[in-house]
C-alpha positions as CSV (number, residue, x, y, z in Angstrom):
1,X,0.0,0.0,0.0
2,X,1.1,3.9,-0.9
3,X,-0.1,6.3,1.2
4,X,0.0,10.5,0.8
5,X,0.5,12.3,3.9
6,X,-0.5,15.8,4.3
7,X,2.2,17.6,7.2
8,X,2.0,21.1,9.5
9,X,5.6,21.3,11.2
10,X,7.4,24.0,13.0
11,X,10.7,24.1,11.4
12,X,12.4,25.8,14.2
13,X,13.9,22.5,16.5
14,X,15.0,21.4,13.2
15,X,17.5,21.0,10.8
16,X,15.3,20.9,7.8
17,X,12.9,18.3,6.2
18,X,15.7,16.2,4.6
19,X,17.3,13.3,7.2
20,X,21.1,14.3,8.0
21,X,23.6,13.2,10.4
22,X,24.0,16.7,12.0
23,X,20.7,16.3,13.7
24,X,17.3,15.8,13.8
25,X,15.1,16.0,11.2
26,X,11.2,16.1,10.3
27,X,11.8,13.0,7.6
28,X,13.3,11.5,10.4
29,X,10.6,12.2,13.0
30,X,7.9,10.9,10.7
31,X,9.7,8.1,9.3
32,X,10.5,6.9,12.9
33,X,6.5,7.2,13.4
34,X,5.6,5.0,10.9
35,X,8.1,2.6,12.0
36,X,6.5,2.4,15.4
37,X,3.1,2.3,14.0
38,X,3.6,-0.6,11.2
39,X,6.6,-2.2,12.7
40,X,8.3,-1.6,9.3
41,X,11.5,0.0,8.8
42,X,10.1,3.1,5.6
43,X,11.5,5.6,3.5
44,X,9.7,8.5,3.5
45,X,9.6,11.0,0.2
46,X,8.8,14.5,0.6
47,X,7.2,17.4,-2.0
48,X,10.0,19.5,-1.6
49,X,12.8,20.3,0.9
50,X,12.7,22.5,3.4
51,X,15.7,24.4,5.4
52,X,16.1,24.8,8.8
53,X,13.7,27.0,10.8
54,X,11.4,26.6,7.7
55,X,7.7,25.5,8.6
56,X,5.4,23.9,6.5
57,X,1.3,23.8,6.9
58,X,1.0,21.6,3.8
59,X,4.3,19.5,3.2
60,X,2.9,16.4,1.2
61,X,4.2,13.0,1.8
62,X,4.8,9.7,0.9
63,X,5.5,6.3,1.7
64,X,4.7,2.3,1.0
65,X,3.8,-0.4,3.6
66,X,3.9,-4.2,2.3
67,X,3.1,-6.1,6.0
68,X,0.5,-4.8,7.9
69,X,-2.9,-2.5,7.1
70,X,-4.3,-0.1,8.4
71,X,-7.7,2.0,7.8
72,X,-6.6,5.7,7.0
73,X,-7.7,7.4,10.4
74,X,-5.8,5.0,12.2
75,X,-2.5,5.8,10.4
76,X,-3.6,9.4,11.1
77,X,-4.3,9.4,15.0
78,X,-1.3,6.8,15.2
79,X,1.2,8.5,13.6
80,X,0.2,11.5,15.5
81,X,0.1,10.0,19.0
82,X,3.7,8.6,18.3
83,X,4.9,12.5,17.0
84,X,3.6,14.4,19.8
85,X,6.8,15.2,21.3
86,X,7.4,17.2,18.0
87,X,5.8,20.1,16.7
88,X,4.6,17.9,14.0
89,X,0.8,17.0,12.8
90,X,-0.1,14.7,10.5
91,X,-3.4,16.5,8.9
92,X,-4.3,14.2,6.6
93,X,-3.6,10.5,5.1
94,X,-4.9,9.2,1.6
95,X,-4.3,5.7,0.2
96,X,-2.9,6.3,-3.5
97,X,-2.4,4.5,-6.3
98,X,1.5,2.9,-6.3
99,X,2.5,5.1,-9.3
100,X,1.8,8.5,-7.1
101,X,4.9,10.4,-6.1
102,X,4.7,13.5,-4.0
103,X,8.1,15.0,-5.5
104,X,7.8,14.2,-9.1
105,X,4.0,14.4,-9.5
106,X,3.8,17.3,-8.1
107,X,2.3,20.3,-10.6
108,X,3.0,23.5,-8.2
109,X,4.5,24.3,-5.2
110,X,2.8,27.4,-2.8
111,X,5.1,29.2,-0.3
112,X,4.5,32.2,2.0
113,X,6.9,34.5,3.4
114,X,6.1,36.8,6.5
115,X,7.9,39.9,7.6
116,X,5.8,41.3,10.6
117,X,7.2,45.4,9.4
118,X,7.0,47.4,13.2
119,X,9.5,49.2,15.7
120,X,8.6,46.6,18.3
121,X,10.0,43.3,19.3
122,X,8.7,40.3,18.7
123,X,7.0,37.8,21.6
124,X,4.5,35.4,20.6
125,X,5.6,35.5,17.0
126,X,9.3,35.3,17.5
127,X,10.6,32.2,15.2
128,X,7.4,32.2,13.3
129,X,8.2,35.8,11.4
130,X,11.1,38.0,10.2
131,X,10.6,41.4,11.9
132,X,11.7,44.2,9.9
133,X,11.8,47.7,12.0
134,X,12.6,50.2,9.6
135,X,9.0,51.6,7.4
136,X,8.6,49.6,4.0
137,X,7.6,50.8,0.9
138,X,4.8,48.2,-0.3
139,X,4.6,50.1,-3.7
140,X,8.3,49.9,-4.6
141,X,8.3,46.1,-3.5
142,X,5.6,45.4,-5.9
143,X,7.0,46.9,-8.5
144,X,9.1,44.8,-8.7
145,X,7.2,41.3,-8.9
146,X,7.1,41.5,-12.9
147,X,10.3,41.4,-13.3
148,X,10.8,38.1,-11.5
149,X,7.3,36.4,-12.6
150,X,8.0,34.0,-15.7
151,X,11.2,32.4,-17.1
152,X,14.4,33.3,-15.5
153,X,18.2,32.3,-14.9
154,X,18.0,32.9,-11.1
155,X,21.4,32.2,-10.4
156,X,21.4,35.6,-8.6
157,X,19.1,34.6,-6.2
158,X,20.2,30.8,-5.8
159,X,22.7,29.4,-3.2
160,X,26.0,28.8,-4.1
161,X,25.5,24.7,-3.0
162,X,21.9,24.5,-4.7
163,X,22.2,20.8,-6.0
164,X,19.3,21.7,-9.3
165,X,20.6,21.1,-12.7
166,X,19.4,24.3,-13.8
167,X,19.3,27.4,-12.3
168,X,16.6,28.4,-14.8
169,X,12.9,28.4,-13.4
170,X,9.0,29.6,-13.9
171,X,8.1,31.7,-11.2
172,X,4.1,31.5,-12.2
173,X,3.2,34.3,-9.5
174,X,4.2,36.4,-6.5
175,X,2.1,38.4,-4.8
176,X,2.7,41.1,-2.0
177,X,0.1,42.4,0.3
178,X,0.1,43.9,3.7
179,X,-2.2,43.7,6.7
180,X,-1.9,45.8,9.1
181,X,1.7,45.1,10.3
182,X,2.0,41.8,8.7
183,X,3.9,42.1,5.2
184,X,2.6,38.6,2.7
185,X,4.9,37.3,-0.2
186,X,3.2,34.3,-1.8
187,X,4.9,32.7,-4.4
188,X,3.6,29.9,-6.9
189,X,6.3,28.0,-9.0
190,X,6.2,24.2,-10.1
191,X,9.7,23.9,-8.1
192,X,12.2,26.3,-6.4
193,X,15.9,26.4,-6.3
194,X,17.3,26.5,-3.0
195,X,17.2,30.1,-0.9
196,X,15.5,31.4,-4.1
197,X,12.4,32.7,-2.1
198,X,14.7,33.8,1.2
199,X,17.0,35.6,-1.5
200,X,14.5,37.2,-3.2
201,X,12.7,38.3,-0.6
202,X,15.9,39.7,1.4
203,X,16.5,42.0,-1.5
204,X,12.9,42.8,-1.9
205,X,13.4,44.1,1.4
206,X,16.3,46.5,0.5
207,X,14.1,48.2,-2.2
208,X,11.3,48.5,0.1
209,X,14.0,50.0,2.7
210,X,14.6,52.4,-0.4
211,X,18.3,51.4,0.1
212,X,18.0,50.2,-3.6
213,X,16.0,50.6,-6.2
214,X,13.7,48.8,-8.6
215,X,15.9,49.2,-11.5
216,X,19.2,47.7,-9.6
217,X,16.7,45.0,-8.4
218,X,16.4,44.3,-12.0
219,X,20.1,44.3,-13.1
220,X,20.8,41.8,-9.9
221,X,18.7,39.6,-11.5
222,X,20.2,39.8,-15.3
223,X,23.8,39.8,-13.8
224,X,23.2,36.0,-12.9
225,X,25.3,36.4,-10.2
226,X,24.7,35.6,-6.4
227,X,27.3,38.3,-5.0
228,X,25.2,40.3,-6.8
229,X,22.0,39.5,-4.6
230,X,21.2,42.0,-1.8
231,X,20.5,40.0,1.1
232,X,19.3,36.5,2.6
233,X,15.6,36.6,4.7
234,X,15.7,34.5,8.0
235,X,14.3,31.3,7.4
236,X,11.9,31.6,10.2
237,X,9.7,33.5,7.9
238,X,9.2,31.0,5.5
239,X,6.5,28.5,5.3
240,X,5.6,25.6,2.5
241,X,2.0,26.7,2.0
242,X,0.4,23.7,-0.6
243,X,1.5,21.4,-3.1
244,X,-1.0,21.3,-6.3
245,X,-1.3,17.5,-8.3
């Protein structure tokens, strides 16, 4: 049996989605889960990879079992009882057909970015936000989302160990809105490179700072070079939104 797993985590005790010797992991966490549940060692594959201090509402999952079955709501309210010393929740689980992959199937890939934009510290949002003191200029910001939406070499804005092929990728949409203090950046791609939407958004933040300006955002971008990109955002204000089949 194949089943798809729908995940909320809080990336902060983390360090990142992907297992690694350095420490502990949420592929670890989960995969340790289903272990317990279905006394059978898996290998859990992921939507997409997430740093640490990322969080994710909708990371999609998943994995196969071959011994023992279990209804659906069962491997949901299992899985979570054995993951409730992690901020981790299973939300949903879905049998699927054994040719479904959550990486490669995957159509689109939604991810938010939050900069709370005020002069005051943060408490109940700390880890959860980037806070940003100095006034932004939502207008400039936006001006520049169509010069990243569509077909780019984003090398600029890609880390220097990014393991994709290409650094060439479809940025379908970004959006920027603000409520109240809260600053949104949503951004809809079939796949990412890695520290594309934290370097993006770090140099979005300089125009908005007016410490550049739209037209040097715009040269960064057709320089293809990361020294040329302004800043890296925190990864505490990144979250993996949805994943679209």
């Amino acid at each position: 049996m194949r089943y798809k797993i729908i995940i909320e985590y809080d990336g902060t005790p983390f360090v990142g989605w992907q297992r690694q010797d350095n420490g502990l992991s949420v592929q670890e966490c989960i995969e340790t889960a289903i272990e317990s549940l279905f006394q059978e060692k898996p290998t859990l594959f992921g939507a997409g990879r997430t740093d640490s201090g990322v969080h994710a509402t909708g990371q999609v999952a998943h994995f196969d079992i071959t011994t023992k079955e279990l209804d659906t709501y069962s491997i949901k309210t299992g899985l979570n009882h054995y993951l409730k010393i992690y901020p981790i929740s299973i939300l949903d689980v879905t049998e699927v057909d054994a040719k479904f992959h959550s990486r490669f199937d995957a159509t689109e890939r939604k991810y938010l970015y939050r900069i709370i934009n005020r002069t005051s510290p943060l408490s109940i949002e700390k880890g959860r936000a980037w806070l940003v003191m100095k006034d932004l200029n939502l207008e400039k910001m936006q001006a520049c989302i169509p010069i990243i939406e569509g077909k780019h070499d984003f090398t600029t804005f890609r880390s220097v160990n990014c393991q994709s092929k290409s650094p060439i990728k479809t940025l379908n949409s970004c959006k920027i809105t603000r409520q109240d203090d809260n600053i949104y950046f949503g951004f809809v791609a079939p796949s990412f490179l890695q520290h594309q939407i934290r370097s993006i958004v770090g140099t979005l933040k300089m125009v908005g700072e007016e410490l550049w300006d739209v037209e040097r955002f715009k040269e960064a971008l057709e320089a293809k070079d990361r020294s040329k990109c302004g800043a890296l955002a925190p990864a505490d204000g990144l979250y993996f939104m949805e994943v679209s089949y």
